[in-house]
Every structure is written in structure tokens, then in C-alpha cells.
N, C-alpha and C positions, 0 to 999 in steps of 0.2 A: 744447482742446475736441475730442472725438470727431467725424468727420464724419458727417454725419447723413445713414441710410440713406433707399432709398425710402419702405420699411414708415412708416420713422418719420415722413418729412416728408407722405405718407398719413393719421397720426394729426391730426397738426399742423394738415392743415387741415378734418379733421373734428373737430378742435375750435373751429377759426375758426366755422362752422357753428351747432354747438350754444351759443358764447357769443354769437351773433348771435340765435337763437333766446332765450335768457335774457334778454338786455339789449340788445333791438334798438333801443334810443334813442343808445347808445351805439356812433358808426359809425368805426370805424378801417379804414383800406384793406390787403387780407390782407398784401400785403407787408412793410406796417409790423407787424403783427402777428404775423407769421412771423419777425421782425427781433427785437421784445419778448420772444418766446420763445426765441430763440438765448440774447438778453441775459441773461434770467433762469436760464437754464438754466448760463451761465458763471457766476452768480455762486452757484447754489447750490454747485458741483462744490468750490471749496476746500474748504467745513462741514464737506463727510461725509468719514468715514474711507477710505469704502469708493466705489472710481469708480460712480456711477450711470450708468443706463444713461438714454436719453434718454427711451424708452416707458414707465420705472420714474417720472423726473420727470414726465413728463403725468397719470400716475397717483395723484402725490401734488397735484396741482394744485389748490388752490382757486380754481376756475376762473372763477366770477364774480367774486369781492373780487380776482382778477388781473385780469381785463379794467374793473374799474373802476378800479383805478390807471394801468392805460395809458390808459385814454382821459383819465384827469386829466393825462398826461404829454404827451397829445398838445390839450391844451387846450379837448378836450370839457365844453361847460358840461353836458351831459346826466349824465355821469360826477361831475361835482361836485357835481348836487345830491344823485345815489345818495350817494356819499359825506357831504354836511353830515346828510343824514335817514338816514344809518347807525345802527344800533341797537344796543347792547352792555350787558353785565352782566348783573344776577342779574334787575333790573327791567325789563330790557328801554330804559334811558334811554339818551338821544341822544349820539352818539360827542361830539360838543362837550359836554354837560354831564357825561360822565366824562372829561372832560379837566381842567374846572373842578375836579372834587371832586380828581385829582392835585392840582391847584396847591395847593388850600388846604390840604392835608397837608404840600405843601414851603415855602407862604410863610405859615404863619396868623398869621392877626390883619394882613395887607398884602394889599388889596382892590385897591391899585393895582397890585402885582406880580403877585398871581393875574391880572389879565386880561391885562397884559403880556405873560406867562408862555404864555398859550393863544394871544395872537395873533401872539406872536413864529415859536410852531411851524407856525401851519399857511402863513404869509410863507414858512416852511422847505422847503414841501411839496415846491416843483417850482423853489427859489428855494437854491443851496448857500450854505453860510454863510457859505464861504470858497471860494477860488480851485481850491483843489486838493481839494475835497471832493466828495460827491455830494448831489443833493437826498435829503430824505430816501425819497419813494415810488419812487427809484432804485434804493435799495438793498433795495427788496420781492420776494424771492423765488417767493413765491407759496404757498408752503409750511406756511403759520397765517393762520388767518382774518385778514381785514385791521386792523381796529376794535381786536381786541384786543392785534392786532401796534402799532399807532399809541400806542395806551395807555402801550404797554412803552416804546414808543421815548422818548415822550414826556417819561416817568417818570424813563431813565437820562439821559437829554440836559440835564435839567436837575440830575439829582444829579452831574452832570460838572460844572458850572458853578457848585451851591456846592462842592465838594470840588477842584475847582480853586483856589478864593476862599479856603479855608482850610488850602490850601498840603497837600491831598492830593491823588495821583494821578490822575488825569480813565480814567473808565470809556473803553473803546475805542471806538469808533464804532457797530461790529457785534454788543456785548453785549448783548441784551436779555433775556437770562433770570437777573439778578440782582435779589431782589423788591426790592420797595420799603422803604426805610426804614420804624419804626413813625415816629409823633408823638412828638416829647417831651415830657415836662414835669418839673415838679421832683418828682411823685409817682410810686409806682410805675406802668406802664402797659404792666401785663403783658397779657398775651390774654385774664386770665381779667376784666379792669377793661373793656376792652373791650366783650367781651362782655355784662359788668353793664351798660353806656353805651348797647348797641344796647337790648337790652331795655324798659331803663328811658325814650329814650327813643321806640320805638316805640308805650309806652303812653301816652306822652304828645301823641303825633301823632296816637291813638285818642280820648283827650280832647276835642279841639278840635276846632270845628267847621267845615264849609265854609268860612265866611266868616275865619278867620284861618290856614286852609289856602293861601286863593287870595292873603294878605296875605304868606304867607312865599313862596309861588310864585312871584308875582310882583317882587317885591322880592329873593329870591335868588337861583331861575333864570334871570329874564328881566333880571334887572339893573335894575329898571324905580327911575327916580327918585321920589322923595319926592312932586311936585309933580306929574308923570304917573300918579302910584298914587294920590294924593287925588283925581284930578279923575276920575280910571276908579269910585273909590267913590262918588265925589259926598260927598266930607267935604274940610273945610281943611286945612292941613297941618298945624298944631297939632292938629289929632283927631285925624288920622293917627298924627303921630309918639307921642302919647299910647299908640294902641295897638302900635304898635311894642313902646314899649316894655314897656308891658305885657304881651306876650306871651312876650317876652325872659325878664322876670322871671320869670314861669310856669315856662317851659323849666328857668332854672336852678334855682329852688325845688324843680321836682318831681322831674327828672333827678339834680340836685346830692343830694339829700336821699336818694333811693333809693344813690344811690351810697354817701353815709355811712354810711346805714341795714345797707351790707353791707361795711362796713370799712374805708374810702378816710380813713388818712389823709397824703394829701400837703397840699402848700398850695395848689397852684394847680389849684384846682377847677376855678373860672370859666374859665381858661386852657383848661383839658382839655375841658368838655363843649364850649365853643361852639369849640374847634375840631376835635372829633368830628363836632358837629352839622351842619357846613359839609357834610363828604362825605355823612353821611347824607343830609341834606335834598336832595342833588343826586341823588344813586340811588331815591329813597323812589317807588312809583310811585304813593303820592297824589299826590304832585307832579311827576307827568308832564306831558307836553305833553297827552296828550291827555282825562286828570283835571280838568287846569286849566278846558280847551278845554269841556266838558263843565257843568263850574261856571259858565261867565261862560256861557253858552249859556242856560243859566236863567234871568239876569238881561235875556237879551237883549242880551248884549256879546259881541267877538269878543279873543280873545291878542292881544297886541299884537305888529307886524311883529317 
């Protein structure tokens, strides 16, 4: 590593300054932060072809999603909650609930492995897997927003571990810019089927109302059980599940039907929509946190912890 000029350790701590300024909850002491930025700055220099310079790295710095990982490195609860109410995507949905809509792309139809799946990773955060490896918010550069940098990692970490399972090569550690798998099924599911699926069923998300809006919300964002979602409606759980599945049915009738309507023939229809629908329903920002929050506010209810 280059030693670091005046000019530069100059910069270094008028950025200390300004990330204090941004995220004054989150208090690390400048030496440990002057430490984090050497760190980071070694670990960028292998990537690039070209030696950077240290003023060049401050420059590319995203400099609050990096002092939110250090302060989660250094055990700031202030930094973690920045981090859990991180925001990402097209909807603007909670870095944890595009983490869920991952899982259910790599385990569908396995409700127990999808949470497994998210809470094994974030156990991962500041926790290495193995002896000789790094956490994973170690190996944060600093260099792409953080949220969607977590996604990726997320993403490959687990396609290492089925592609290990089925006796293919395990992705490297430091890969994160190989996308992601599509979904399979035994029908075609090309981009353009895809496509057909959001459409069809965003219209169907348009159909329905409030109240089996706050029924899929709750039940799929918030995880929220059978018996705690009847007693928040004020119905039994036999009504409940009733509408469950009733709306189930809906989903696939009208999704499934528009699909055929435009050429779909494989066989595993059911397969395909409701594990489309899993990521959609997690990104949809009717069924936001703060959607949700907004609905049960009408009733005079509050989301549940």
C-alpha cells in the first residue's frame, strides 16, 4: 500500500467531519476510522488494474453506506438500525425484505429454508463463516452503494452453496457481479413469460382490495402466523384460512389464465406464478411497510413488532 501523504491524511479527516455531519448517531473514534479507511483502501487496490491513488479512492467513496458498515463493525447499535431500515430497489422496499424475495427465487416452495437463508446471512455480517475467512461487511470496499452491494453478495453466497451441493464449482468469495439465476420450471421462462407474470399480476394486485392487500402483507412480509392474523382481523382461523385461500385461488385463476391467454404452454403453471409471486409481493410497494402501516392506521391498529 502507498504511504499516505499529508494532502491525503488532510482529506481523510475532512471526511471524518463530514460523515459525522451525515450520521452523527453513528460515533466511531477518528483513529479507528482513519484505521477503516487504510483498510478499505487495501482492499480495493488488488480489483483495479490501474494503482489508484488514495484521493482518487476518497473520491469514489460512498461515504455514508461506508461509515455505516464500520460503525456496524465496530458494534454500533445506532449503525444497525441505519442498516435493518436500509431501503433498496425499484419500490424503494426494506434491505431485509429484498433479501427474502432472493431466497425465494433460490429455495421456492421451502418457507423454512427461505428464512434460514436470510438469517444465516446477516449471523454472517460481522460473524466469519470459517476460521480463515472474513465477515462479510469486511470485505466492503466502499465503492457501491451498500444495500445493493448486500443483495449481490447475498445472492452469490448462496448460489455457492447450492452449486457446491451439486458438485459444481463454488463462486469465489469476492464475485458479486454474476446476476442471478432465472427461476426454473419445466415451462419456458424466458424474459418475455416474465414479463407476461409481472403485468398480469400487477393487475391483479389492482383488483383487490385493502383488506386482502393487508391479508397478503401481513402474512407474507411480516411472516405473521395464522392465529396472530385472525386475532389482528378479529375473524377465527377457519375464516382466515378460508380467505387465504381464496385469494390464492384468485391470484392463480387470473395470473394463470392471462398467462395461457398469451401462450404458456408448460405444465407447471402453479409452480411458476406463486413462485414469481413470492419476489413480486416482497418488492410491490402496496405492500410496503409503510402502505401496510397506513391501512391498519384506519382501522385503528398498529404493524406488528
Amino acid at each position: 500500500m502507498p504511504a499516505l501523504t499529508t494532502a491525503d491524511r488532510g482529506r481523510a479527516a475532512l471526511l471524518y467531519h463530514f460523515v459525522r455531519l451525515q450520521v452523527p448517531a453513528v460515533r466511531v473514534p477518528e483513529a479507528k476510522f482513519l484505521a477503516h479507511l487504510e483498510r478499505s483502501y487495501r482492499i480495493l487496490l488488488p480489483k483495479s488494474p490501474e494503482p489508484v491513488p488514495f484521493a482518487a479512492f476518497l473520491e469514489g467513496l460512498y461515504a455514508v453506506d461506508w461509515a455505516v458498515c464500520v460503525g456496524c463493525l465496530e458494534g454500533q447499535n445506532a449503525a444497525w438500525e441505519l442498516l435493518f431500515g436500509a431501503r433498496t430497489g425499484r419500490s424503494d422496499c426494506l434491505l431485509v425484505d429484498a433479501l427474502r424475495a432472493r431466497a425465494v427465487r433460490l429455495y421456492p416452495r421451502d418457507e423454512e429454508r427461505q428464512d434460514t437463508a436470510v438469517t444465516e446471512f446477516w449471523s454472517n455480517l460481522i460473524a466469519p463463516e470459517s476460521d480463515d475467512a472474513l465477515p462479510v461487511l469486511a470485505r466492503y470496499d466502499g465503492h457501491r452503494p451498500l444495500a445493493p452491494w448486500l443483495i449481490r453478495v447475498f445472492q452469490n453466497w448462496h448460489l455457492s452453496k447450492l452449486r457446491q451441493n451439486s458438485g459444481v464449482t463454488a463462486l469465489p468469495d469476492d464475485d458479486y457481479a454474476i446476476p442471478m439465476d432465472p427461476a426454473r420450471s419445466t415451462a419456458d421462462t424466458a424474459p418475455r413469460w416474465h414479463d407476461a407474470f409481472v403485468q398480469a399480476a400487477r393487475e391483479w394486485l389492482n383488483a383487490i382490495d385493502d383488506e386482502e392487500r393487508l391479508l397478503l402483507g401481513l402474512r407474507w412480509r411480516y411472516r405473521m402466523s395464522q392465529r396472530d392474523a385472525a386475532k389482528l382481523f378479529g375473524l377465527n382461523e377457519g375464516t382466515l384460512t378460508r380467505r387465504t385461500d381464496k385469494l390464492r385461488d384468485k391470484a392463480l385463476e387470473q395470473i394463470g389464465g392471462r398467462l395461457v391467454a398469451d401462450g404458456w404452454t408448460g405444465d407447471d403453471l402453479e409452480g411458476f406464478v406463486l413462485t414469481e409471486l413470492g419476489a413480486l409481493l416482497t418488492d410491490d410497494p402496496r405492500l410496503s411497510a409503510d402502505n401496510l402501516g397506513r391501512i391498519l392506521a384506519a382501522k385503528g391498529k398498529a404493524l406488528p413488532a
